[in-house]
N, C-alpha and C positions, 0 to 999 in steps of 0.2 A: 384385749378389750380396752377400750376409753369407758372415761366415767361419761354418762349422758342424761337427758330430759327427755319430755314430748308436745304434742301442740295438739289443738283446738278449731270448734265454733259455734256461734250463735242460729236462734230462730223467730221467724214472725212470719206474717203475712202469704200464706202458703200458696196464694193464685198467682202473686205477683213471682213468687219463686218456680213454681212448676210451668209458665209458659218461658221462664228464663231458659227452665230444664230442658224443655221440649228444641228451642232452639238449639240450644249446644249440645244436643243430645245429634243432630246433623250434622253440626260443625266437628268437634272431636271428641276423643274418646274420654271416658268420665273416670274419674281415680278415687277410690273409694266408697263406692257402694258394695254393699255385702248383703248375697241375700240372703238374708235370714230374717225372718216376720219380728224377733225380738227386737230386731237394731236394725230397720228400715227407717228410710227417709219419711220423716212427716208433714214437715212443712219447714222451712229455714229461709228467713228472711236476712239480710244480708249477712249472706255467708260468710266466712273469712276466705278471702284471699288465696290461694296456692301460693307453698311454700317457693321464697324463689332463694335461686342461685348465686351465690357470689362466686366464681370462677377464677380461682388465683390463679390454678398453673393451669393454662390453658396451652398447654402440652401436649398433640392427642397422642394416645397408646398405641392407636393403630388394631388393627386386622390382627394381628399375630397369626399370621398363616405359619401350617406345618404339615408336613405328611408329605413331601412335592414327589409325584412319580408322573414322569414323562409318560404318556402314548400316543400313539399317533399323532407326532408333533403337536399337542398342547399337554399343558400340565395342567394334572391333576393335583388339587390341595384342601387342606380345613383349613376356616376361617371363620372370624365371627364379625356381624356385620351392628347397625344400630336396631336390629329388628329382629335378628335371628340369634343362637346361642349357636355354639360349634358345629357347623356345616360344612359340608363338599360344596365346593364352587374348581373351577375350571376355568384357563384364561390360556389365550393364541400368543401371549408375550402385549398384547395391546391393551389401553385404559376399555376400549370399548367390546373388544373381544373377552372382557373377562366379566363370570357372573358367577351369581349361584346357582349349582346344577338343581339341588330340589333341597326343598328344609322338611328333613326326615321326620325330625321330632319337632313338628309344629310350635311356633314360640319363640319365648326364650332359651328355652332348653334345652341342653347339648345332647345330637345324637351318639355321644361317645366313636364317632370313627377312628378305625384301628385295621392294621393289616392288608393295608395297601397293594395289592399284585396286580400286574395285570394277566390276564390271562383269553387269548384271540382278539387282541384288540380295545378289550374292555376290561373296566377299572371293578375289581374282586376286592371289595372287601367286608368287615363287621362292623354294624351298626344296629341302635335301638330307638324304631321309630314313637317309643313309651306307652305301644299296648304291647310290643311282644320286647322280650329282654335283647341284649348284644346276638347278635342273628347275623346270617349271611346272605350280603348283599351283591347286587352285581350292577354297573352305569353304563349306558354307551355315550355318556356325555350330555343327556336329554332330559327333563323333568322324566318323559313318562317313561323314557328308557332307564329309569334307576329304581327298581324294584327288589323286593327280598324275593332271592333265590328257595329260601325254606327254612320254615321256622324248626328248626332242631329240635330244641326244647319248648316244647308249645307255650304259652302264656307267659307272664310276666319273668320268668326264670330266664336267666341268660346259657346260652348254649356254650360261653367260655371258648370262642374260637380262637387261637392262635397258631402262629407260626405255618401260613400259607407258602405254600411252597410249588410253581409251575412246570410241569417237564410236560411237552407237547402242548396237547389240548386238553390237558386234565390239573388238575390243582388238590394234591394233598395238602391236610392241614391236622389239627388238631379239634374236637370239640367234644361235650357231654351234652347228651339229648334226654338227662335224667333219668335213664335206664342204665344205662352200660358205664358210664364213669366218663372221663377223658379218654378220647380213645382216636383210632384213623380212622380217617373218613376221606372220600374220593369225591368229584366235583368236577362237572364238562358246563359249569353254569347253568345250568336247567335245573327245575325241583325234581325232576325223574331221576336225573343225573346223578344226585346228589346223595350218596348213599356211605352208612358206615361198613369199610372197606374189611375192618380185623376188631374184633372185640380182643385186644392182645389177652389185656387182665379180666378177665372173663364174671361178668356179674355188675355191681357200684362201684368197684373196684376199680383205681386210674392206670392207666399205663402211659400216660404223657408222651405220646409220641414228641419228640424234637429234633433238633439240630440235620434237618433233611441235606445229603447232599447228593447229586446224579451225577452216577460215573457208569460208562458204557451203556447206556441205556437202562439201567436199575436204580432205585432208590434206597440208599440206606439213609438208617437214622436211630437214635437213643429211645429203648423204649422198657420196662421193664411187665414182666408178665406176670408178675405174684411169684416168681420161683423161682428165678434167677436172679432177681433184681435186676438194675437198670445195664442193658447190654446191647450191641451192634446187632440191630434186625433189617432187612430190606422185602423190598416187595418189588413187583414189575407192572404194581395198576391192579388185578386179581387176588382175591381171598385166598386162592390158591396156592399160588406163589408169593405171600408172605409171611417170611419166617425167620427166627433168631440166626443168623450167621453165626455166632459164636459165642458161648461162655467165659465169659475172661477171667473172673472171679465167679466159680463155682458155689460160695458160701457167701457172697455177696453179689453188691452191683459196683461193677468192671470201669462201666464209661463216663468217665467224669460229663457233669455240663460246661462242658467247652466246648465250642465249633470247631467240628472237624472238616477240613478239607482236604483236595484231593489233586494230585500231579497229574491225571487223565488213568493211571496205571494201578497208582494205592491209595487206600487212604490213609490220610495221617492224622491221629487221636490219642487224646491222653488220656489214660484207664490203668487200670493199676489190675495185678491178682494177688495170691492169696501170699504170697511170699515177698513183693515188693509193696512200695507204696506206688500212687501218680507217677507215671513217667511217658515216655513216649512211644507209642504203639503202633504198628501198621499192618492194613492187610489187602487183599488183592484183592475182597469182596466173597470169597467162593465162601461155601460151606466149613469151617474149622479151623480157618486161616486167620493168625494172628501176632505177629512177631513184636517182643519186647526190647525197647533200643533204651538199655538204661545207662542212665546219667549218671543220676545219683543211687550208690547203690547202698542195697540194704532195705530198713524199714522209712530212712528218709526218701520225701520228695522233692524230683527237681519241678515239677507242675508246670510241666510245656501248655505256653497260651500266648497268645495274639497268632493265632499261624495263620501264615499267607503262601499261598502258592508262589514258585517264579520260575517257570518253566518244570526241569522236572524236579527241581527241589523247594523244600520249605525252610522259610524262615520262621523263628519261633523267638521265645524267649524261655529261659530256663534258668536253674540254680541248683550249680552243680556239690554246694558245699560250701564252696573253696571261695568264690571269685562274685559269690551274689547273684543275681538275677542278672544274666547278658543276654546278648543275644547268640544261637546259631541256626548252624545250618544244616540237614538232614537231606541224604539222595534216598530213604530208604532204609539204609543197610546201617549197623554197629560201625564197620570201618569209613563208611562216608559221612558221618556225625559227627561236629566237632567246632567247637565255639569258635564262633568267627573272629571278635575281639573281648577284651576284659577292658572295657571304656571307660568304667569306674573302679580303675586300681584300688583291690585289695575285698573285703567282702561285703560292701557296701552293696554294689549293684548298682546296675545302668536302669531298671525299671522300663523297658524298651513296651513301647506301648501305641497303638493307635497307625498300625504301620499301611502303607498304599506304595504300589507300583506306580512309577513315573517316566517312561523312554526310559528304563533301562536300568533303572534305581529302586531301590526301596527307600521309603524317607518315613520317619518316625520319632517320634516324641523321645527324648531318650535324658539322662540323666548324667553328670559327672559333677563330684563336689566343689569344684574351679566355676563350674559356669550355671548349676542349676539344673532343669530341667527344658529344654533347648530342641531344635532341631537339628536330627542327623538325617542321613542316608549312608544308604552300601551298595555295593556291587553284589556281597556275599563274600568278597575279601575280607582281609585286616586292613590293608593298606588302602581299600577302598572301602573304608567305614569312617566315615569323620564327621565335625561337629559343622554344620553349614552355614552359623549366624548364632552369635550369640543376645538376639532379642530387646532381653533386660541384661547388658554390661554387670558383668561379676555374677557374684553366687545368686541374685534374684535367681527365678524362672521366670522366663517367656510363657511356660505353658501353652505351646502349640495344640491345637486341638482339629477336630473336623478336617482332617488333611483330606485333597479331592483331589483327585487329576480331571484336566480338562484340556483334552487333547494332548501336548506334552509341558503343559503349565500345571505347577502344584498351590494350590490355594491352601488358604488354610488361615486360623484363628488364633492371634496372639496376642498378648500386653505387654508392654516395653517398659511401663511403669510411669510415662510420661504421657501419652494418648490415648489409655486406655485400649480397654478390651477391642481391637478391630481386626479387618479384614487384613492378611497377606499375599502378597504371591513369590514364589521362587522360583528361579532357573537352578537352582543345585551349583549357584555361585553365593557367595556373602555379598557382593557386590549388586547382586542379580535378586537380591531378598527383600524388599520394599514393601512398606506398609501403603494401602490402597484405605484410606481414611473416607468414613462415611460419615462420621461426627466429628466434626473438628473439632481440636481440642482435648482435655482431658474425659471427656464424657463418653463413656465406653458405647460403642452399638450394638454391640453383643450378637455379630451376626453368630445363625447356624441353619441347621437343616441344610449344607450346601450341596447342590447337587447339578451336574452338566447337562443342557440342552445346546444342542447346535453350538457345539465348541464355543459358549457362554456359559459363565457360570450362574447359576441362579440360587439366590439366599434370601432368609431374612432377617433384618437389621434394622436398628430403632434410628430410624433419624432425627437432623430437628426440627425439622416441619410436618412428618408425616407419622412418627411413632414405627411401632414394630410392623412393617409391611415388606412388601417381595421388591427385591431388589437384586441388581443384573450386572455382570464384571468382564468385563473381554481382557481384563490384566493389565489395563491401565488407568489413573486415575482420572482422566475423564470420563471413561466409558466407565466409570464403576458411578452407575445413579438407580434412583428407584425405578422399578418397570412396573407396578401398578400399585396404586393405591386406592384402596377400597372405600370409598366416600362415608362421612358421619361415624367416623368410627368414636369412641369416645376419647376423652383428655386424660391424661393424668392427674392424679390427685392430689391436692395439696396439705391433705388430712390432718386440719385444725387440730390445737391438742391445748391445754390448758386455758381451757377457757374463762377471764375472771373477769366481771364488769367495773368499770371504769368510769366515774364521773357519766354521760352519755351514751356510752359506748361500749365495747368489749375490747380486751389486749387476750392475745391467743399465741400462738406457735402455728406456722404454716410453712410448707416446701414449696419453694418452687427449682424449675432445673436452670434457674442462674444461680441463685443464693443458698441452697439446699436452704434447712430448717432455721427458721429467723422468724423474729418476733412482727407481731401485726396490731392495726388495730383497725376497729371499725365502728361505724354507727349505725349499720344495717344497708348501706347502699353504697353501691362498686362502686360510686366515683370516691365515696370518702370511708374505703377502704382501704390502707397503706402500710405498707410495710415499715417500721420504726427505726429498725437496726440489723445491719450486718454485721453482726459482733464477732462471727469466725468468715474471712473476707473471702468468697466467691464461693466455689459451690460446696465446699465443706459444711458441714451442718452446726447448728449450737448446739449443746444438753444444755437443758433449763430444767431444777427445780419447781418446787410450787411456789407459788404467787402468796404476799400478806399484804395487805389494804394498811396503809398510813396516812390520814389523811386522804388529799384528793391525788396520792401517789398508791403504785402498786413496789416492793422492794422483791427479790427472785433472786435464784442464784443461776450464773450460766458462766459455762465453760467455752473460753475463747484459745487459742495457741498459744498467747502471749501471757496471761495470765492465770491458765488452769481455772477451776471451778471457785468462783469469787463472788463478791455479793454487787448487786445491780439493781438500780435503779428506773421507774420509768411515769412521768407525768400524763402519758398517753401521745406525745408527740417526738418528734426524731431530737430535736435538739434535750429533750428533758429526759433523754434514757442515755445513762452513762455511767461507768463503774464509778459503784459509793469508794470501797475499799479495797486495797490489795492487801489481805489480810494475811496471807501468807504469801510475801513478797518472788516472783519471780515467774515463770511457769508453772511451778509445783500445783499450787492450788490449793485453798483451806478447805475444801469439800463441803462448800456450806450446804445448809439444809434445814430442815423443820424450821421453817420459818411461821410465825405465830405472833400475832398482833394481840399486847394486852397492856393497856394503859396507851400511852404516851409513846409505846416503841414497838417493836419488832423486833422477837427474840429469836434464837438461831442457834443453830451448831455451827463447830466449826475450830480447824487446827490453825494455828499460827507457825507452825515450826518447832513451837517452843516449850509449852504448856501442853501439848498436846490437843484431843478435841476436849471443850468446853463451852457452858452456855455463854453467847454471846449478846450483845444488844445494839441497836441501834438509833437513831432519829431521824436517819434518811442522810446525814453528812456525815463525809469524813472523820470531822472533829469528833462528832456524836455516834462512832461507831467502835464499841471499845469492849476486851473482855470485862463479863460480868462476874465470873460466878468463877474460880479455879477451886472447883470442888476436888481433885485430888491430883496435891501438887506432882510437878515433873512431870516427864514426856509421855507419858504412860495415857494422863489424863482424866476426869470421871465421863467421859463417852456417856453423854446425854443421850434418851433418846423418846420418844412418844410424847413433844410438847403441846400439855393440852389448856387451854385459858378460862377459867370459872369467872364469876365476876368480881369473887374478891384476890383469887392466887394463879400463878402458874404454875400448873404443876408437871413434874417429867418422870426418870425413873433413870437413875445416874448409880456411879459406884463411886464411893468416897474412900477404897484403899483398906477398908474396914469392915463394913458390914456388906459388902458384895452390890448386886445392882438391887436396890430399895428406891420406894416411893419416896421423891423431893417437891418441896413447893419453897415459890418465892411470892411476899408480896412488892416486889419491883424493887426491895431495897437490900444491900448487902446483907446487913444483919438481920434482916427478916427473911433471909434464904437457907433453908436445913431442912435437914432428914424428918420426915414426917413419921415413917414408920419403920422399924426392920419387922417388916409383915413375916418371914420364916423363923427369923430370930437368931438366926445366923451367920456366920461369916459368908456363907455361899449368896447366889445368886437367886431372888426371889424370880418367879417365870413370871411376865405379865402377858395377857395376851392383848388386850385395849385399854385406853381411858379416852372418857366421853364426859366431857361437861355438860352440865343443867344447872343453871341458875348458877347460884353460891357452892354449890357443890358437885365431886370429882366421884363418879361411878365408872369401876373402875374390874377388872378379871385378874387375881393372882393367884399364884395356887403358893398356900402357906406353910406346905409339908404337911400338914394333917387332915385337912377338909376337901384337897385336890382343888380344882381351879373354878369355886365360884364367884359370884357377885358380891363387890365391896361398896363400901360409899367413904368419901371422908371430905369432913368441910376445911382442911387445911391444918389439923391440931391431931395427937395422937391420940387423946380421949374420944375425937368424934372421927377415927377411921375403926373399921371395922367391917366386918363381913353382918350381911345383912339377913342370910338363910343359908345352910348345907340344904340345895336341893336334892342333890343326890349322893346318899347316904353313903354309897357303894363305891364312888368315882369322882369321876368332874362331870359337871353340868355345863359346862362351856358356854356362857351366856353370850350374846353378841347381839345388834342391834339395836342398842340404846337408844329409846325415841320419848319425850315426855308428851304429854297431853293433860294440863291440866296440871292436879297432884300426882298423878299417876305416871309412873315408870313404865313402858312396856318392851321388852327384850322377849329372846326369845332361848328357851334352853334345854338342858336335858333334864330329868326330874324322878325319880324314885320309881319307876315301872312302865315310863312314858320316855319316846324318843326326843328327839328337838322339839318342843312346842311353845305355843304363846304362853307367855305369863306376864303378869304385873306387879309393882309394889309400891305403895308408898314410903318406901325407906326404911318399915318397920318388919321385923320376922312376921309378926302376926298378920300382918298387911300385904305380904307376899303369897301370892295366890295361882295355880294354872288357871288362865279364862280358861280355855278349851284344848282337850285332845282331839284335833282334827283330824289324825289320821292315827288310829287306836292302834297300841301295839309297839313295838321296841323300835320299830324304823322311826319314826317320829312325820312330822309334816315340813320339817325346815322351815318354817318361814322365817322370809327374808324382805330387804329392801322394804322396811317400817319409814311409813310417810305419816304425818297429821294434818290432816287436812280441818279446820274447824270441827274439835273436836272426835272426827272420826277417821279411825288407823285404816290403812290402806299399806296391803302388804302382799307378797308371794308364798303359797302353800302350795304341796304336795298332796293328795291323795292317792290313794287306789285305785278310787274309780276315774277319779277326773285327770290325774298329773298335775303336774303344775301349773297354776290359774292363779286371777287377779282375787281378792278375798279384800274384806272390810271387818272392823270392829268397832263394838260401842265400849266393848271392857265386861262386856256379858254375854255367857255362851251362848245365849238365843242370840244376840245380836252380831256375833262371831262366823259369818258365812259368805259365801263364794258369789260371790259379784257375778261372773257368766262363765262358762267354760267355751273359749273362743276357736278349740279344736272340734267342732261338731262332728266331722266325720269320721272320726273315731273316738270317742269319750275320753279312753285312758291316754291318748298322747299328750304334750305339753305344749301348751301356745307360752312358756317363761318370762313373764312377763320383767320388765327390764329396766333399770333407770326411771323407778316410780316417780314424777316429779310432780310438787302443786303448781298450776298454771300462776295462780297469783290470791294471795291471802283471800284478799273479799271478793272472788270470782268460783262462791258458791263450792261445793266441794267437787271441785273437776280437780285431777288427773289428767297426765302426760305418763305416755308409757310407751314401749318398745316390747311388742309380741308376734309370735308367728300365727297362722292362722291358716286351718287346713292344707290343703295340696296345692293353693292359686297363687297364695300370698305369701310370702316370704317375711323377712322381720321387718314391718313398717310400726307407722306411729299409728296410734292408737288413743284415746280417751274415754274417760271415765267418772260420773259424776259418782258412782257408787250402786247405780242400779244395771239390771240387763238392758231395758231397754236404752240409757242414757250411756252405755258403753258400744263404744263405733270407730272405725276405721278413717282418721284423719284424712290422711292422701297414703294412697297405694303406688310411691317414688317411684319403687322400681320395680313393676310387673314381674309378679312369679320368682325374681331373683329374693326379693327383699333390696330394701335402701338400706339395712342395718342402721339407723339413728343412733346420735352418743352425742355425749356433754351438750345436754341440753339446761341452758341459761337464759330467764327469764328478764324481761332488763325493760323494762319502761316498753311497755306494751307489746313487746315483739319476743320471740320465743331461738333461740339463735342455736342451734345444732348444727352436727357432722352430718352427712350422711352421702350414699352415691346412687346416680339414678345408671338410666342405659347411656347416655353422651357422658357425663361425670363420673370418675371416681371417687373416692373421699373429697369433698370440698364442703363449704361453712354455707350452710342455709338458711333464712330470718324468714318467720312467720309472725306476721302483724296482727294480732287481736285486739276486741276493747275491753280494756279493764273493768269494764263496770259488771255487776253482777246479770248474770243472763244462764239461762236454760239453753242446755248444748243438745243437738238429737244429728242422726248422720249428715253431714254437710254432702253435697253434689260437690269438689276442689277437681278442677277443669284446669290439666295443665295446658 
């Protein structure tokens, strides 16, 4: 999560705003109306604005198509458009032949599609149109021809279909229709048709049919029945005719889940019985039939897996003991079983993995400590088993992956280390092995999903014009371009992150895909929003610490390659941002950090090399950037850390070599910098969990050995630190939340017979008080995220009845109550409210906040003057999804947050308000 805020608007003149309404109520869709009679529109005269976009990396992401199965020469695929959430769409190979076939689950919404077959023609698979759960559907390519076949498990329950499996005109598969458990079920596409075949495990009870394969006209497959456990069962379509082939393990289950396949004669499987472990199995399908071809012998496994047919033998991989994970080769029989090569001399292992037939080859991922993880191929020789290209030169891995045959071309997915993740092709030469680059450059495209149509290959891969869309390779680099792109899809996101205001403006962290993460700034409009610094050069990203205000300068720490993590400076423009110090000279890096603005400087942690970490300070130069504080000499260091600023001290919580990590304060000067307290009294380490300034004085969480970890205060002297109450007689009260209003303290804690709840004090034992147990009983209510708004606390609580909700205090339990409960259609769920922020001091007591809200609305912004009806739905970004809003920063009139709509992902938002004091009620925001 980002830290964040929320936004706002104004009201007046209601006739002049309701024929505004009524017109754009034509023109477009309205964002932010919620009905509910409590927080309906009343009247709003000039409304604020719709939040607009500043668009840094306008990058799109693209479609992200996946799922690609060929039928009837076009492909079938999911895909998500600027309208739709994950949908089947269908495309001829052309921009204009390709659509979407029907949006199941209306919306945004993903219909979860899964399990792709086809079966006579038509695309078979599960999907959830979101009145009936994952269901089985059936396309012929047509809006109206893509219908559910039959809802299994009726209502919102998913019937859990998997592992669809074709042999003629029928489709076994897997599902639970809530009666029987996972179980077989049969399927001619029709709901008549569609019926459970075998209750194996008889009753709720699952018997997971899987791993289907057809040999001779029969199906076997992995199923266990309550009594054998999981074991080799087949069927021939009939209830009748299906039934356990064989027991392999008697007192267990036999068949491992690994894919078995089959030479046309046997099949080959890895199951172990009661006398061996995993090894390799086979049988002819009949009744009882089952021969063990062991490897490894004994209680050890050799756990035969990747197996691939190749004519009538199988290649696998295995581990015989001796030689690691290689690969061999299997006719069947004990004496025709016999490791092809040992590729990775000695007991390392080859890891042989991801294997595909190619004219005549087997080519697969494979492993040796010379070259990495690499491609090979074999004949099912020795001498015909070698390494084809080694990728990434030396022990890197290449990491070949998605290996496809297309026609007698082997595609397939590598990194070389210099071009990033891209497309390959091989002819089974090293000469003949060439990278087919779809993003030039280091920027990986990350195709997958590859799959052959019409001796083309078809993938998808992020380019850099068009983001993750379907893209087409005949195996050379011309012909390797995108073949459709799905129009409007959204950008990538540049997701602001350290947002701190600046003379006019805001200085932030933004990505975009030249410069990865680098520093920005803005005034709230794209034209004079700019990038500052590329402090690690091209698409490498910076780390940046947090930001401290000096003057009309902001000082940070960030990590460049040349300098490691070092302290930096920035005036708000390109030339005035530039390393203050190399504090610990060279690449290392002083790791600076906790940077904390008090007086005149800019205090920090941070190693030099030499002195180890220690507080540091600054004035924004060079000169003026120098160790403070060597609170405990040598390299060892006192490792500063929690620096907090009161108004008259700094204070931290450091180890001086002596008395362990204890409370320190400085008032800016050497000799006024010492140990304030040894709070446990001991050489050990006192625990702190926070320190929060107010005013002149440091409140503060330590646990002292004796009282456990409550609330302290100290004004800088050892006479005035102390603990303020043991509220919880029996433990820790874990206080947290520190917010003042006023005289008054209010955190929030644990307390003598009451979970986390509100409390307050004015500094004094007898002054310390619960306002309220909101939610009665040992759970407590948590409230969190304590704001002050003129005088009244705004905060997040817990109930029983309601969940988590926006809540308000006066500091009196009458006046200690829940603002609205914004989950209506269910009381007890949580709308969490999030990043409580005040819009602006003298702009009445509104809130900005981040909450979800029923089944429609996702996590948008939200406001709140402190009553139901004055709490309302700013703009609804991102329909149904949520915009998810963060670090929201108030800044001379305008309101500047993260957030992402349906075109945008994470990117920087400004919403323009008036400061002056005004009455907020639901605004009409018309993007």
């Amino acid at each position: 999560m980002h830290s964040s805020q929320r936004s706002l608007l104004p009201r007046k003149n209601y006739l002049n705003w309701f024929v505004i309404f009524l017109i754009l109520m034509t023109l477009v869709p309205l964002v932010g109306a919620k009905a509910n009679d409590a927080r309906e529109a009343t009247a709003v005269a000039n409304p604020l604005p719709a939040p607009t976009v500043l668009d840094l990396n306008t990058h799109p992401s693209g479609s992200e198509p996946y799922n690609y199965l060929v039928i009837g020469g076009q492909i079938y695929f999911v895909a998500t458009d600027d309208t739709h959430g994950e949908e089947l769409w269908i495309s001829d190979g052309t921009q204009n032949g390709t659509k979407l076939v029907k949006d199941i689950r209306p919306g945004f919404e993903n219909s979860n599609i899964g399990n792709m077959t086809e079966l006579d023609g038509k695309l078979l698979f599960s999907a959830s149109d979101g009145t009936n759960g994952e269901e089985l559907w059936i396309s012929d390519g047509t809006e109206s021809g893509t219908i559910m076949v039959k809802s299994i498990n009726p209502g919102l329950s998913s019937a859990q279909i998997s592992d669809i499996y074709t042999v003629g005109s029928a489709a076994f598969f897997q599902a639970d229709d809530g009666v029987t458990g996972n179980e077989l079920w049969r399927t001619d596409g029709t709901e008549s048709g569609t019926v459970l075949l075998k209750d194996i495990n008889p009753g709720l009870s699952n018997s997971y049919p899987s791993g289907f394969v057809a040999m001779g006209g029969i199906l076997y497959f992995r199923a266990d029945d309550g009594t054998n456990g999981a074991e080799l069962w087949r069927t021939d379509g009939t209830t009748a005719n299906t039934g356990l082939v064989v027991d392999i393990h008697p007192t267990g289950s036999g068949l491992a889940g690994i894919g078995m396949v089959t030479n046309g004669t046997l099949l080959f499987m890895t199951a172990r019985d009661s006398l061996s472990n995993y090894e390799l199995w086979v049988s002819d399908g009949t009744l009882g039939n089952a021969t063990e071809i062991e490897i490894r012998p004994a209680s050890s496994a050799s756990t035969p897996s990747y197996l691939i047919a190749v004519g009538s033998n199988v290649l696998f991989s295995a581990d015989d003991g001796t030689n690691g994970r290689e690969l061999w080769l299997s006719d069947g029989t004990l004496g025709g079983t016999s490791m092809v090569k040992d590729m990775n001399p000695g007991s390392g292992g080859s890891n042989m993995y991801d294997p595909v037939f190619v004219n005549g080859n087997v080519y697969f991922n494979g492993y040796d400590s010379s070259h990495g993880a690499e491609l090979w191929k074999t004949d099912g020789t020795a001498v015909g088993t070698v390494l084809v290209k080694d990728i990434e030169p030396g022990v890197g891995s290449g990491s070949p992956s998605y290996l496809t045959a297309v026609a007698d071309k082997l595609f397939f997915v590598a990194d070389d280390a210099v071009n990033g993740r891209e497309l390959w092709l091989s002819d089974g030469t090293e000469a003949g092995t060439t990278r087919l680059e779809v993003y030039p450059g280091a920027i990986s495209s990350d195709p997958y999903d590859l799959i052959e149509w019409n001796n083309t290959l078809i993938f998808t891969a992020f380019g850099p014009t068009t983001g993750s869309e379907m893209y087409q390779s005949d195996g050379t680099k011309a012909g390797t371009t995108v073949l459709v792109d799905i129009p409007g899809t959204r950008n990538e996101g540049s997701w602001p992150d350290h947002m701190t205001p600046l003379g006019d403006g805001l200085v932030f962290t933004a990505y975009d895909n030249t410069y990865g993460e680098e520093l920005w700034f803005s005034d709230g409009t794209l034209a004079n929003t700019t990038m500052l610094a590329d402090i690690t050069p091209g698409l490498n990203s910076t780390y940046y610490t947090q930001f401290a205000q000096l003057g009309n300068k902001l000082l940070f720490g960030a990590e460049d390659v040349t300098h490691g993590l070092e302290l930096w400076i920035t005036d708000g423009t390109s030339a005035g941002t530039q390393l203050v110090k190399d504090v610990y000279p060279g690449a290392t890096g002083a790791d600076v950090a906790g940077l904390t603005t008090f007086g005149n400087y800019v205090y920090f942690i941070a190693n030099d090399g030499v002195n180890g970490t220690e507080l540091w300070r600054t004035d924004g130069t060079t000169s003026g950037t120098s160790l403070f504080a060597d609170i405990q000499s040598g390299a060892n260091g006192g490792n500063p850390y929690f620096l907090e600023a009161t108004d008259t001290h700094l204070f931290f919580v450091a180890n001086d070599g002596t008395n362990g990590e204890e409370l320190w304060a400085t008032d800016g000067t050497v000799g006024g910098t010492m140990l304030v307290k040894n709070i446990d009294g001991a050489a050990t380490d006192t625990y702190f969990s926070f320190l929060k300034a107010v005013g002149n004085l440091l409140y503060f969480a330590p646990d002292d050995g004796t009282h456990g970890v409550e609330l302290w205060v100290s004004d800088g002297t050892p006479a005035g630190t102390h603990m303020i109450k043991d509220l919880n007689s029996s433990g820790d009260s874990y206080p947290y939340d520190i917010t003042a209003i006023g005289n008054w303290i209010y955190f929030s804690a644990e307390g003598d017979g009451v979970g986390a709840e509100l409390w307050r004090t004015d500094g004094t034992e007898s002054g310390t008080s619960l306002v309220k147990d909101i939610n009665s009983g040992p759970n407590g209510s948590d409230p969190a995220e304590f704001t002050a708004v003129n005088g009244t606390l705004f905060f997040s609580a817990r109930t029983d009845a309601n969940g988590e909700e926006l809540w308000i205090s006066d500091g009196t339990a009458a006046g200690t109550k829940l603002v609205t409960d914004l989950t209506t259609n269910n009381l007890s769920d949580s709308s969490y409210p999030f990043y409580i922020t005040p819009l602006a001091g003298e702009s009445g007591n509104i809130v900005l906040f981040a909450a979800i809200s029923d089944d429609t609305i996702g996590e948008e912004l939200w406001a709140s003057d402190g009553t139901e009806a004055g709490t309302y739905l700013v703009a609804d970004i991102h329909p149904f999804w949520g915009s998810e809003p963060y670090d929201f920063t108030v800044l001379n009139g305008r309101v500047f947050f993260g957030a992402e709509d349906y075109i945008h992902n994470g990117e920087l938002w400004v919403l323009t308000f008036d400061a002056t004091p005004f009455d907020i009620y639901l605004p009409m925001i018309v993007r």
